[in-house]
Every structure is written in structure tokens, then in C-alpha cells.
C-alpha positions as CSV (number, residue, x, y, z in Angstrom):
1,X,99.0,86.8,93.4
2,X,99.8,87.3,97.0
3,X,98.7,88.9,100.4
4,X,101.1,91.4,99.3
5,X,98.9,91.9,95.8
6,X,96.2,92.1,97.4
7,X,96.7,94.5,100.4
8,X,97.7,96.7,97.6
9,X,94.7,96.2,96.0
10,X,92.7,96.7,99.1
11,X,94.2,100.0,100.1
12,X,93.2,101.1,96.1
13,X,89.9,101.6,97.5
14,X,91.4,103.8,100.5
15,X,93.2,104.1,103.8
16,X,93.4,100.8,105.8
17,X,94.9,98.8,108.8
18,X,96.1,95.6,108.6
19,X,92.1,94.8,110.6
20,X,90.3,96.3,108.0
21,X,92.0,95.0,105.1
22,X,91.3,91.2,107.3
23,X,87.5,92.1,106.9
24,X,87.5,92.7,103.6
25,X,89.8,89.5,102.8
26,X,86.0,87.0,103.2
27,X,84.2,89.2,101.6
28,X,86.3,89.7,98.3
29,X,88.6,87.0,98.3
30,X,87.7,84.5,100.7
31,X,86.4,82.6,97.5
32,X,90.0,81.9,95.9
33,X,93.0,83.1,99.1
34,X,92.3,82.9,102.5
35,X,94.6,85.4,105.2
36,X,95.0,86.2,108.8
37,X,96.2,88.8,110.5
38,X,99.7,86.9,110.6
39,X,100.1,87.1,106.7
40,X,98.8,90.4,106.8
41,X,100.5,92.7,109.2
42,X,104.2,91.5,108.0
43,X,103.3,92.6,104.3
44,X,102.2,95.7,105.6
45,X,105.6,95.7,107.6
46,X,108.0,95.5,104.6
47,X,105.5,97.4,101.9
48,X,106.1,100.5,104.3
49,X,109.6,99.8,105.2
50,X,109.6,99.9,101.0
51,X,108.4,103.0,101.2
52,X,105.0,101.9,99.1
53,X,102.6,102.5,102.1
54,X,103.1,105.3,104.2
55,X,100.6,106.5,107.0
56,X,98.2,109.9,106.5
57,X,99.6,112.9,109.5
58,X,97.1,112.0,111.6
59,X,98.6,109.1,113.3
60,X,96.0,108.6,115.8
61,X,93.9,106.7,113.3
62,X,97.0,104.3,111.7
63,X,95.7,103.5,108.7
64,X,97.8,102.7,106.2
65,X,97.7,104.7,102.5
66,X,99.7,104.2,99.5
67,X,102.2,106.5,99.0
68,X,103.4,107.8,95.7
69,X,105.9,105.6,95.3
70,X,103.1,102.7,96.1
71,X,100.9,104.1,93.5
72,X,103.4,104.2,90.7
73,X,104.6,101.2,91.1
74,X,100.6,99.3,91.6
């Protein structure tokens, strides 16, 4: 399991940018993986070049959300 695995599994629980999903990384899964925002924002890079995130209309608040694709494939 990855950063990649587990951004996905962060953004299960709802929309997220790449600083929220780094909060909830110590609280969760500080135990067993430790990640920083350099891990982080590239997998969030290629999971929406992918096409598995994509971002709500509202682009002011830049959270990323799994798309459909995302959620058939998770």
C-alpha cells in the first residue's frame, strides 16, 4: 500500500486537498506510513491526470473528489 492507496482511501470519506489529506495521514496512518506534502501532491497530480480525481464546479475551494472513474476502479 502506497500514498497513492491511501489518498484514495482518504478522499472515500469526502472531498480533499492534498493539506487535508496531510492532516489526516498522523492521525490514521501515522502508526504504520508516514507522508509529506511532497509524496502527496504528485499522487494527486497523476491520479487526476488519470482521470480518477477530478475537482467539484466550484473551483474556488480545490478539493479534490473521486470521479467516477476513481470510484469504479477503488
Amino acid at each position: 500500500m502506497g500514498v497513492k492507496d491511501l489518498c484514495l482511501g482518504v478522499l472515500t470519506f469526502g472531498n480533499a486537498n492534498g493539506y487535508d489529506i496531510k492532516k489526516f495521514f498522523p492521525q490514521s496512518f501515522g502508526h504504520f506510513y508516514a507522508a509529506g506534502h511532497g509524496s502527496i501532491y504528485p499522487e494527486l497530480a497523476e491520479l487526476t491526470a488519470a482521470r480518477t480525481l477530478d475537482y467539484p464546479a466550484v473551483k474556488s475551494a480545490r478539493r479534490n473528489r473521486l470521479s467516477r472513474t476513481g470510484l469504479q476502479s477503488y
